[in-house]
LUMTORSE-77857 format. One line per field, with one value per residue (C-alpha): residue in one letter; x, y, z. Coordinates in Angstrom, 2 decimals, decimal comma. Layout:
% residues N
code = a:...
u = X:...
v = Y:...
w = Z:...
//
This chain:
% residues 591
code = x:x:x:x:x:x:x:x:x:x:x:x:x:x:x:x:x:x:x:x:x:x:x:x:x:x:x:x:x:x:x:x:x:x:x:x:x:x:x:x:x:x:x:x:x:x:x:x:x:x:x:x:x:x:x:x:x:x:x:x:x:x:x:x:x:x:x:x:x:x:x:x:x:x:x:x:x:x:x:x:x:x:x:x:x:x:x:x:x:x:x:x:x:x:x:x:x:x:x:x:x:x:x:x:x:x:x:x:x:x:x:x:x:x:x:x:x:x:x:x:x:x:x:x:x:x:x:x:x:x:x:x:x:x:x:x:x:x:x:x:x:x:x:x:x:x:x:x:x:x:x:x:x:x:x:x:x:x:x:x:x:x:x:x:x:x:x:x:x:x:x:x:x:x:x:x:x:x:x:x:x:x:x:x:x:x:x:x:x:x:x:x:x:x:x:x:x:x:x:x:x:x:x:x:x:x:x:x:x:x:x:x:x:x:x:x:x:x:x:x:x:x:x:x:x:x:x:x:x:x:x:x:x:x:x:x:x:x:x:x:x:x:x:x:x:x:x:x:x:x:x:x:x:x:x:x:x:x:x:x:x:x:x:x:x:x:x:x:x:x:x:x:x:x:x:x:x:x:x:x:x:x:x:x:x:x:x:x:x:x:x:x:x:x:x:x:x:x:x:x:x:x:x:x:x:x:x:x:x:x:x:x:x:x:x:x:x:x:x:x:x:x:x:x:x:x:x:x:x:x:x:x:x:x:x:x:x:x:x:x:x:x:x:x:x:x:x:x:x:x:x:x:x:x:x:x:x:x:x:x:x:x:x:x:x:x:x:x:x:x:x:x:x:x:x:x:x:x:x:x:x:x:x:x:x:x:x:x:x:x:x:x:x:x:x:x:x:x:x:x:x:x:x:x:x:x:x:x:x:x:x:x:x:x:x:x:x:x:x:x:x:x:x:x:x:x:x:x:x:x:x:x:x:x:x:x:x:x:x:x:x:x:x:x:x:x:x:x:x:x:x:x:x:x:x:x:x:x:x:x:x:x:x:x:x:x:x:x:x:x:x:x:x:x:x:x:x:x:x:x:x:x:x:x:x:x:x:x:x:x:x:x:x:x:x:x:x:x:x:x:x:x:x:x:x:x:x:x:x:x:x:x:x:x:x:x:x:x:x:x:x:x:x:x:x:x:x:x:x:x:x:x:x:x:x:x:x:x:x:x:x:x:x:x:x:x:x:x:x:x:x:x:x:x:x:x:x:x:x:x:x:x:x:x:x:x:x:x:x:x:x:x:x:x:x:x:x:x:x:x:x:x:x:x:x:x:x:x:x:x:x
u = -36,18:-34,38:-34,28:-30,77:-28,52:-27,83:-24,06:-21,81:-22,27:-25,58:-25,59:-28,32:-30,71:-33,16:-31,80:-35,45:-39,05:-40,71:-38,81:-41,65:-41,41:-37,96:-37,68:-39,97:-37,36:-34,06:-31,04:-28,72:-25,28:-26,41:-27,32:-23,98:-21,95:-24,15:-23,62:-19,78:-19,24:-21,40:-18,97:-15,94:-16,90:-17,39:-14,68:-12,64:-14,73:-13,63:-10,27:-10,19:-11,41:-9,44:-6,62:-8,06:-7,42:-11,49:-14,04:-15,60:-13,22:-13,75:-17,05:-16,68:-14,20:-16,27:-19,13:-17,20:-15,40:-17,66:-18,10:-17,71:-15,36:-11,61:-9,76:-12,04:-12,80:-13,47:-11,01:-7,97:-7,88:-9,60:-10,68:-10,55:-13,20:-16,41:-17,93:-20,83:-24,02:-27,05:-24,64:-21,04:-20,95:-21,05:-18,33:-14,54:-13,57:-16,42:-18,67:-21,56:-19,24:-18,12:-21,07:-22,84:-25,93:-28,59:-31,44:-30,38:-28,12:-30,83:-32,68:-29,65:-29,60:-33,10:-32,58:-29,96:-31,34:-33,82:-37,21:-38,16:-34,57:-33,06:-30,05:-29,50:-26,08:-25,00:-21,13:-20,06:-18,37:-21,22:-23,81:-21,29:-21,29:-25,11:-25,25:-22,67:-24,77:-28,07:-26,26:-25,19:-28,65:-29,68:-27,79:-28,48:-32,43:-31,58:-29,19:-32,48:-34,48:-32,62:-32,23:-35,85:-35,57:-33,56:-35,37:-38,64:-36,09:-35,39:-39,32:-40,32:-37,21:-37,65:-38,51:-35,43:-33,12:-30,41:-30,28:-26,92:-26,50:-24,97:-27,22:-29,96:-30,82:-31,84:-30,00:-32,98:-36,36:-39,85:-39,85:-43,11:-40,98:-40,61:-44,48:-44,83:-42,50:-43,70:-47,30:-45,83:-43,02:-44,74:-41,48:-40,77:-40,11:-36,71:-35,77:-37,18:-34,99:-32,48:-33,39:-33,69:-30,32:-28,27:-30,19:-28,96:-24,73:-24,98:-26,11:-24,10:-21,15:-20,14:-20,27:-17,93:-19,86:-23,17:-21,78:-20,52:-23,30:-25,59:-23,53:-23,53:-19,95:-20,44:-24,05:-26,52:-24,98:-21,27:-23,07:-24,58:-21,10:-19,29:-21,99:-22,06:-18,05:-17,80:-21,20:-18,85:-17,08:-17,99:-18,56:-14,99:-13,56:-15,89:-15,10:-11,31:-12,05:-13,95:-11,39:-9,13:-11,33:-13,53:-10,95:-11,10:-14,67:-16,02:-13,99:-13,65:-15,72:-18,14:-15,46:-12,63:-14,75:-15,98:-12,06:-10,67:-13,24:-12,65:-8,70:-9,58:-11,57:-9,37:-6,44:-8,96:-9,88:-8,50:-9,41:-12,95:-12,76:-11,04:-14,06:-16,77:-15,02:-15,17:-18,88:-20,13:-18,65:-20,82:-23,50:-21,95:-25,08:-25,82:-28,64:-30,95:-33,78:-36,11:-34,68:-37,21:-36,08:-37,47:-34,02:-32,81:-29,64:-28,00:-24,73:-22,66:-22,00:-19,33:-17,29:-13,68:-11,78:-9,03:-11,02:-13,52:-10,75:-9,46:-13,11:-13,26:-10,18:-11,17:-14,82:-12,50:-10,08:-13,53:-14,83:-11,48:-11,59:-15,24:-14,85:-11,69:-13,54:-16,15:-18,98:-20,55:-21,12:-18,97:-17,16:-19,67:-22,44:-19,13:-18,61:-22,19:-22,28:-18,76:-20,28:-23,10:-21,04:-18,56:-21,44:-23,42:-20,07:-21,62:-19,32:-20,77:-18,08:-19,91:-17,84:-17,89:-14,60:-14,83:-11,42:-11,29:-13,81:-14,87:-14,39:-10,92:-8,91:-7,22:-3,39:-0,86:-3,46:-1,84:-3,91:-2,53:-3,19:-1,66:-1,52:-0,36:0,69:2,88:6,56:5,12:2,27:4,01:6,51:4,39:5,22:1,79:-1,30:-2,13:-4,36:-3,51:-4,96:-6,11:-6,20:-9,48:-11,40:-9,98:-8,80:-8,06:-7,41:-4,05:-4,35:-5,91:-3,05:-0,46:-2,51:-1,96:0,92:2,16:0,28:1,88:5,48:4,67:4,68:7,77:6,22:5,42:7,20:7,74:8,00:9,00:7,13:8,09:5,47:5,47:3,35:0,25:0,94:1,90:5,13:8,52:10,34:10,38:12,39:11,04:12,97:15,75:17,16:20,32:22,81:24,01:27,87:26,55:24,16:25,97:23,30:22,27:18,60:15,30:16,26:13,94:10,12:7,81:8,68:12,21:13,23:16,78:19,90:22,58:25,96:26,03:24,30:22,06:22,50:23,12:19,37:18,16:17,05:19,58:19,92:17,87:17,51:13,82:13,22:9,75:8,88:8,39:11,03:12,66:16,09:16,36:15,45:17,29:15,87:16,99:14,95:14,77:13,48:9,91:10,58:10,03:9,80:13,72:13,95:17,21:15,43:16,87:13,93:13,71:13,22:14,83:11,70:8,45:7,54:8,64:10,80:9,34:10,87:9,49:5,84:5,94:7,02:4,21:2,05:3,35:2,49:-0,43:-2,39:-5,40:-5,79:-4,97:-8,35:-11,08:-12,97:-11,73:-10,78:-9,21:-6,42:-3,37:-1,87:-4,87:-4,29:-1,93:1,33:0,46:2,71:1,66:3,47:3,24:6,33:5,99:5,82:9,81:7,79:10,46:9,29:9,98:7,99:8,17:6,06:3,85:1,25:-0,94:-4,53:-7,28:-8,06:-10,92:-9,03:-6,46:-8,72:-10,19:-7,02:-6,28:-9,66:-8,79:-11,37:-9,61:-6,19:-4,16:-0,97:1,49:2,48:6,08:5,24:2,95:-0,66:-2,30:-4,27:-7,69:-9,06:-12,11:-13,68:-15,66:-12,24:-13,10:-10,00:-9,73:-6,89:-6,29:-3,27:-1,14:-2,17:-2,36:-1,17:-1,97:0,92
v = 200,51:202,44:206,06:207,45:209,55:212,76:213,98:214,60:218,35:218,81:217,07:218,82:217,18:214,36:210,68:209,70:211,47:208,40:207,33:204,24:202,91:203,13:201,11:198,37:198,05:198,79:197,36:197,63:197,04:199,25:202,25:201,97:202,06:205,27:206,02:205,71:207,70:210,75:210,70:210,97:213,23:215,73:215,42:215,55:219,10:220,17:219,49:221,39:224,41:224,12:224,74:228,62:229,58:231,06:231,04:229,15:226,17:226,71:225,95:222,87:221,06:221,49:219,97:217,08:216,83:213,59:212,36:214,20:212,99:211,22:211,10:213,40:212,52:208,72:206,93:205,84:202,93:202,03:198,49:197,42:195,31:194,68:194,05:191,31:192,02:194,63:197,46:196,82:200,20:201,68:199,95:202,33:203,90:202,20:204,63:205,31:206,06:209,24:210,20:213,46:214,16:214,22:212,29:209,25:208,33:208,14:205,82:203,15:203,83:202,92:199,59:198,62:198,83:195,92:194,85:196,33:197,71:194,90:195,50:191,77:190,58:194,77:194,83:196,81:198,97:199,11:199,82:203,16:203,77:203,68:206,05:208,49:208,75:209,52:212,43:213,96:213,43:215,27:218,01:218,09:218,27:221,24:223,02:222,56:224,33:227,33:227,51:227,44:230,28:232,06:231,94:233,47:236,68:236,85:236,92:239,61:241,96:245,36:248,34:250,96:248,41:247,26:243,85:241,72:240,75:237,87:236,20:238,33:238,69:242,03:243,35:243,22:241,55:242,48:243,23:240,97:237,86:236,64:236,95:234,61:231,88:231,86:231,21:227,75:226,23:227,18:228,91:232,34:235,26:235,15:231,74:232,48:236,18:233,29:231,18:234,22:235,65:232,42:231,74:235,35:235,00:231,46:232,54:236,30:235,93:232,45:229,97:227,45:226,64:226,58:224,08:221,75:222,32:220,91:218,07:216,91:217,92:219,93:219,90:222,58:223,80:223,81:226,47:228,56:228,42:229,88:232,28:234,01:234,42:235,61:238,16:241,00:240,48:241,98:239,46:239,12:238,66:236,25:234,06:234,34:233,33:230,33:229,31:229,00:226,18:224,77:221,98:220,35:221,81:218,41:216,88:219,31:219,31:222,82:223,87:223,09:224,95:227,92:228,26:228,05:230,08:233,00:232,94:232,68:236,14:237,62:237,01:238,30:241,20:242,03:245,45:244,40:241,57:243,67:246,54:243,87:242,91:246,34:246,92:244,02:244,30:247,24:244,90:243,25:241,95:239,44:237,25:234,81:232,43:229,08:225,58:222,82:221,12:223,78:225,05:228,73:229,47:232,70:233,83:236,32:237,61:239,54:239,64:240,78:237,69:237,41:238,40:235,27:233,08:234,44:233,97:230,49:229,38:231,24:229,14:225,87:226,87:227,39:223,95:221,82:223,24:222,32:218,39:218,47:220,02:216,65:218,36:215,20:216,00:215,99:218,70:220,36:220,21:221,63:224,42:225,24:225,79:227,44:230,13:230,75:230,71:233,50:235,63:235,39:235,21:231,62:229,10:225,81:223,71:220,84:221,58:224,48:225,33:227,62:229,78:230,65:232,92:232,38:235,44:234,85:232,01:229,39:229,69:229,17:229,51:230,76:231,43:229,90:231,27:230,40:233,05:231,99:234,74:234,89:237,16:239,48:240,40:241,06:242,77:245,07:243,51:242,27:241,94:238,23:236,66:235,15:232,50:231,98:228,41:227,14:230,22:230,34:232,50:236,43:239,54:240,82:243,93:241,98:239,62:242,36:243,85:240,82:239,62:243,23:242,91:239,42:240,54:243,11:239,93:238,48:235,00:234,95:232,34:232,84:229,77:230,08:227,89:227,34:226,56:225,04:227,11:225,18:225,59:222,70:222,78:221,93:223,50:224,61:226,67:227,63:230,93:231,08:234,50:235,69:235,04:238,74:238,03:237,82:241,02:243,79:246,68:248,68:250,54:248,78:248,58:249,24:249,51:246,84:242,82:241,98:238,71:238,60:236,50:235,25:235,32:231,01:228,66:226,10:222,87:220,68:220,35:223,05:226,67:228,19:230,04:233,44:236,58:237,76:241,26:241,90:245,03:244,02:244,64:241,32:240,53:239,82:236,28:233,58:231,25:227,63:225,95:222,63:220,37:218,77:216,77:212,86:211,70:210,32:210,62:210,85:210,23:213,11:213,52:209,96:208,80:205,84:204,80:204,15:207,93:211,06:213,66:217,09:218,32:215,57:216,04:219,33:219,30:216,58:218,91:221,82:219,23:218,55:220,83:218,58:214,97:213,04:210,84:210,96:214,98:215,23:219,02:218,43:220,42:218,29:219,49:217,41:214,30:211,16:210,82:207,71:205,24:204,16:200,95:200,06:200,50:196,58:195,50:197,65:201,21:204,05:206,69:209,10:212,12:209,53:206,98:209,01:211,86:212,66:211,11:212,09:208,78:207,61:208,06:206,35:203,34:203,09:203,04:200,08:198,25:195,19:196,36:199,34:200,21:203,37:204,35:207,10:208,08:210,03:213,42:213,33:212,05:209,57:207,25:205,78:202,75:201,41:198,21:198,72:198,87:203,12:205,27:208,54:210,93:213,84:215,87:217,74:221,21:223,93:227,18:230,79:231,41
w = 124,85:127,67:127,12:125,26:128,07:127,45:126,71:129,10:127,72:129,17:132,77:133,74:131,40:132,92:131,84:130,80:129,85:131,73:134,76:135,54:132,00:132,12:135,73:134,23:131,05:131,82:131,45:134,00:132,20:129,53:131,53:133,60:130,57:129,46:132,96:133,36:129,89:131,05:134,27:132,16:129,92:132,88:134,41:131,05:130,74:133,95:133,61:130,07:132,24:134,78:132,87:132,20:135,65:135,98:138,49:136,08:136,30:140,01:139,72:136,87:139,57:142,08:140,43:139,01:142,12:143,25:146,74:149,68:152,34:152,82:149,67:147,42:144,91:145,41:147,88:148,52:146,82:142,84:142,59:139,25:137,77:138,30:141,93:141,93:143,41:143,68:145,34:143,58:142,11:145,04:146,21:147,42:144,12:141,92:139,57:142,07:144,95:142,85:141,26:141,77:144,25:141,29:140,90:138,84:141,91:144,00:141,62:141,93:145,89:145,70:143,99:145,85:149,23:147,81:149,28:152,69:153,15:153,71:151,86:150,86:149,72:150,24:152,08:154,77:152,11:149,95:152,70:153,44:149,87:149,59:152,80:150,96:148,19:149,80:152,07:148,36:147,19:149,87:149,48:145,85:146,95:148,82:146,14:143,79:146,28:146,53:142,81:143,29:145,75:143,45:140,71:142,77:143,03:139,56:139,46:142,64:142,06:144,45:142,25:141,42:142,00:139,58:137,86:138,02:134,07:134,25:136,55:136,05:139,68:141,12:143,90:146,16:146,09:146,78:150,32:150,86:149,36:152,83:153,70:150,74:151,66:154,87:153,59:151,67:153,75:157,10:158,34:159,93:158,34:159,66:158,07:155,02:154,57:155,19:152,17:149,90:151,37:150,80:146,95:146,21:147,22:145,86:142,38:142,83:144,81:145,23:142,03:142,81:146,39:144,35:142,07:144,92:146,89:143,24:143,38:147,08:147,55:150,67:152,58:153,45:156,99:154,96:152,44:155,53:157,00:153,67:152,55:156,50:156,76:153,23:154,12:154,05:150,83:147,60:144,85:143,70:146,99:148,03:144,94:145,83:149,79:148,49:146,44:149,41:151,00:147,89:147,27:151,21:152,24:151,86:153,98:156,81:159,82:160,17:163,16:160,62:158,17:160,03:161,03:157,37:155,48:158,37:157,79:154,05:154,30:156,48:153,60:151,12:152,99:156,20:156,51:155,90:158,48:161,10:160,47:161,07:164,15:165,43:164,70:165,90:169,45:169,34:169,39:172,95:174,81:176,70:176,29:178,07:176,89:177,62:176,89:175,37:178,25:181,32:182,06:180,99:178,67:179,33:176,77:176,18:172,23:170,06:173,07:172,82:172,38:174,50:177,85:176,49:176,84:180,14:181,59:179,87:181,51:185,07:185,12:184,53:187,10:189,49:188,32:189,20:192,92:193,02:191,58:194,43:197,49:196,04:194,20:191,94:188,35:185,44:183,95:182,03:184,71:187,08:184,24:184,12:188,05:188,47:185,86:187,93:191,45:189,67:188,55:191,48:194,29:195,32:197,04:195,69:197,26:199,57:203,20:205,77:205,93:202,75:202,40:199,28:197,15:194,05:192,92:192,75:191,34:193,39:194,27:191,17:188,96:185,95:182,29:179,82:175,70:172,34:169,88:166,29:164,52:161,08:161,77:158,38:160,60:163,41:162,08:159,83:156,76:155,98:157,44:157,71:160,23:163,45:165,68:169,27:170,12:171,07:169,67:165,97:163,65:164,85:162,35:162,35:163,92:166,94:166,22:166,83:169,78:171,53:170,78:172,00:175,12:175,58:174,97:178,40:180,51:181,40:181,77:178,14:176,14:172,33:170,04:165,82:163,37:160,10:157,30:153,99:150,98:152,80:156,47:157,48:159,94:158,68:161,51:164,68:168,08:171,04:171,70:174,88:176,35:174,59:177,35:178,92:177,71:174,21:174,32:171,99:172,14:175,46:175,82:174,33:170,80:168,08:168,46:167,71:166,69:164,63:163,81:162,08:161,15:164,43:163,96:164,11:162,21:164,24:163,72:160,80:158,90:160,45:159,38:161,29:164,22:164,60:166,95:167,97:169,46:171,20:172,22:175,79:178,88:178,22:176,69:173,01:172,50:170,17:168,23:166,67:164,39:164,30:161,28:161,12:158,24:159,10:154,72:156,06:159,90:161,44:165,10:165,99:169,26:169,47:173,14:174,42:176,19:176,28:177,30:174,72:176,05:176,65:173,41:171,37:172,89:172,42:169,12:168,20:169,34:167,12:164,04:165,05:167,60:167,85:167,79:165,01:165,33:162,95:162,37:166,50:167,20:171,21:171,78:171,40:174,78:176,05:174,25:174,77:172,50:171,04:169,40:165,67:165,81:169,25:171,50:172,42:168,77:168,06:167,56:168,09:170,62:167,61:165,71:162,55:164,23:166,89:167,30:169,59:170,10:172,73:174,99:172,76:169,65:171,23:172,07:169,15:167,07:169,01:167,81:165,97:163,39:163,06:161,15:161,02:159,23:159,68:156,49:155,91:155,94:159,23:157,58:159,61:157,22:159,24:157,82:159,29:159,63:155,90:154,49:154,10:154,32:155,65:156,69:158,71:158,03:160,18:161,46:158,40:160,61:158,95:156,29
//
């Protein structure tokens, strides 16, 4: 007889005592009833807890929370019914396509890939299915191992040091602990203070990521990701900075990630954020080393942000003068070499008549940064983090330094966002100079950012009209804003032709600062406005039926394997050829 499951109060109990006798003698419908009632009794449990509002629920949703990816948990789509065939269950929707990482899963994987991995009578959808599985078994495997890890704390704690009583672990451990993971995984002593570090905050400071991490919600480098941003925080903040990302970690790339779980700790705990940010660029160095390959790497680190992305820009600049004078390489390999050329005053460029030194940037160069930074900040009113584009998330009294150092140059152009409760943009004006008739006051006006009511309304389904004061030598500024809103489009920025208007790209690009394509992170100011309904087939050049798509994004949306929707409120649904969905919503700006 096949071993009795256990209740869906004690998942973490084996299924079976004998796992070949029961392979030799189960029954396969049986077990997936078992199977299927286990599943709902968890998540039944974890909805109860949810309901308390506790870390604990936290941690019961994440672990019930299923597969990781699009549409957690599960898909888009439930198929009801039973699918024929060796792999049905993994199937979109289907039991095993929402299981957990643990070790029955893998024994259904196993079967299902068949005899030599053949994967006989297995669909496209299943095979993905299958593939989803093993990646949360995998990260299950690795959960177990640093609950291993932790437990060898619990068992070596440091003397004099005190004992956390809920999770029993000691503060510290025996400070040969290292030497003797070292001696059985073969790994430095620097990895394995890593292992002990990361079992420590996982069982201490951050539940709910342990919990997803057990059940193959998010993988290994996700959890390295969370537990270094969150490094700083006491145990109680980290809990509340993981609960800011803990219900889209999954599905995020580790950019997207590392970007969301810094904002969330600089919400938490932006004095602490801004204070690690100050020590570390004591630790400003730069550093060189061997590549496997024979070449040499040499970086800079904890560098101060905004002269990063004024070198970044300067070694592009450097690199587009050498690809025109006819250098051969592409861009990166031009990069790589303009770095060297501006460090070393080198002239690269492959002619004699060589005006122009590196050192210095080529005529009407201009840099170009986008700082995202929420009014409350700016204006004092709280201390929220900003964002640089292309470097990520900033604490806001960086966020104010620059800003302020912005509003000195008269070239600097101010836009106005406005965000739902999630940060997605609903509306938007790009600021214009009060005209001189209108100006009332004389002198500078008060110190520091204001942002306040005009006299007029703006137009109709709007959010009105509104004056912002920098502190800079410029005029007052004023400010329409515009709505984002496309769930019933007026077509308000539609474009009569093929090609958008400036305001209509640009305000595509405010929705969605990188491309809509699958886990792709290119700026959006790089990428193609691309028509979701083709402009040939009757597609309006409109914000309700465009975004913006890098070039092979773009291509590949047009693969006749491939299907994407534009839903109402800016998602753009990917389906791909396995009939998998997947979506990427527009850009969630710092609220």
């Amino acid at each position: 007889m096949p071993p009795e499951p256990v209740s869906a109060d004690d998942p973490d109990e084996p299924w079976w005592d004998d796992e070949e006798d029961w392979e030799e003698e189960n029954d396969y419908a049986e077990v997936l009833a078992d199977c299927r009632e286990a599943a709902e009794g968890r998540a039944h449990a974890a909805q109860a807890a949810a309901r308390t509002g506790t870390t604990a629920a936290l941690a019961a949703l994440a672990a019930t929370a299923g597969r990781r990816g699009p549409g957690q948990p599960g898909s888009a789509e439930i198929f009801p019914g039973e699918y024929p065939g060796p792999a049905g269950q993994f199937a979109s929707g289907m039991l095993f396509d929402v299981w957990p990482g643990r070790p029955e899963l893998a024994t259904f994987a196993d079967q299902a890939a068949g005899e030599d991995d053949a994967f006989k009578d297995v669909s496209d959808d299943e095979l993905l299915g299958i593939l989803s599985a093993w990646d949360r078994v995998q990260a299950h495997a690795a959960a177990r191992k640093y609950a291993a890890v932790a437990e060898l704390i619990r068992r070596r704690p440091a003397a004099g040091w005190p004992v956390d009583e809920k999770t029993q672990m000691p503060q510290m451990w025996d400070e040969f602990t290292p030497s003797e993971l070292c001696a059985v995984l073969a790994e430095s002593k620097g990895a394995a203070a890593g292992l002990l570090g990361l079992a420590h905050d996982l069982e201490v400071k951050l539940p709910g990521t342990k919990a997803a991490f057990g059940d193959g919600i998010v993988s290994e480098e996700k959890v390295v990701i969370i537990a270094r941003a969150s490094a700083v925080l006491n145990a109680g903040e980290a809990r509340a900075a993981e609960a800011l990302v803990l219900d889209r970690a999954g599905r995020l790339t580790p950019g997207a990630l590392r970007a969301a779980i810094a904002r969330a700790v600089m919400e938490v705990a932006p004095e602490k954020a801004r204070k690690r940010r100050e020590q570390a660029a004591r630790d400003a160095r730069v550093e060189r080393w061997a590549e496997d390959s024979g070449n040499a790497a040499l970086v800079g680190r904890e560098l101060p942000p905004d002269e990063v992305l004024a070198a970044d820009q300067r070694i592009t600049a450097w690199a587009r003068e050498l690809k025109q004078a006819g250098l051969e390489g592409a861009m990166d390999e031009l990069r790589a070499r303009a770095y060297l050329d501006l460090l070393l005053n080198k002239d690269s460029r492959p002619r004699e008549d060589q005006h122009t030194t590196p050192g210095v940037a080529s005529a009407g160069f201009a840099g170009r940064v986008t700082l995202t930074a929420p009014l409350a900040t700016l204006t004092r009113l709280a201390d929220r983090p900003g964002e640089l584009a292309g470097l990520g998330p900033v604490d806001p009294w960086l966020a104010r330094d620059l800003a302020a150092a912005a509003a000195q140059n008269p070239k600097t152009t101010w836009c106005v966002t406005v965000t739902d409760q999630d940060g997605h943009a609903v509306g938007h004006g790009c600021a214009r100079p009060v005209p001189t008739s209108h100006r009332k006051r004389a002198g500078p006006g008060p110190p520091g950012f204001t942002f306040t009511p005009a006299r007029r309304d703006g137009p109709p389904g709007g959010y009105g009209t509104w004056i912002l004061h920098t502190p800079g030598p410029g005029p007052d500024l004023r400010v329409t804003l515009d709505p984002l809103d496309t769930r019933d489009c007026d077509h308000r920025y539609e474009s009569r032709g093929h090609d958008p208007g400036v305001r209509l790209r640009h305000l595509s690009q405010v929705r969605h600062a990188t491309c809509t394509g699958i886990a792709c992170r290119r700026p959006s100011t790089h990428a193609d406005f691309e028509h979701n309904t083709p402009y040939a087939a009757g597609g309006r050049t409109c914000l309700c039926n465009g975004g913006p798509k890098c070039r092979a994004d773009h291509r590949l949306k047009q693969h006749p394997k491939w299907t994407v929707d534009q839903l109402p409120d800016g998602t753009f649904r990917w389906t791909t050829p396995a009939g998998r969905t997947c979506t990427t919503e527009p850009t969630r700006y710092p609220i």
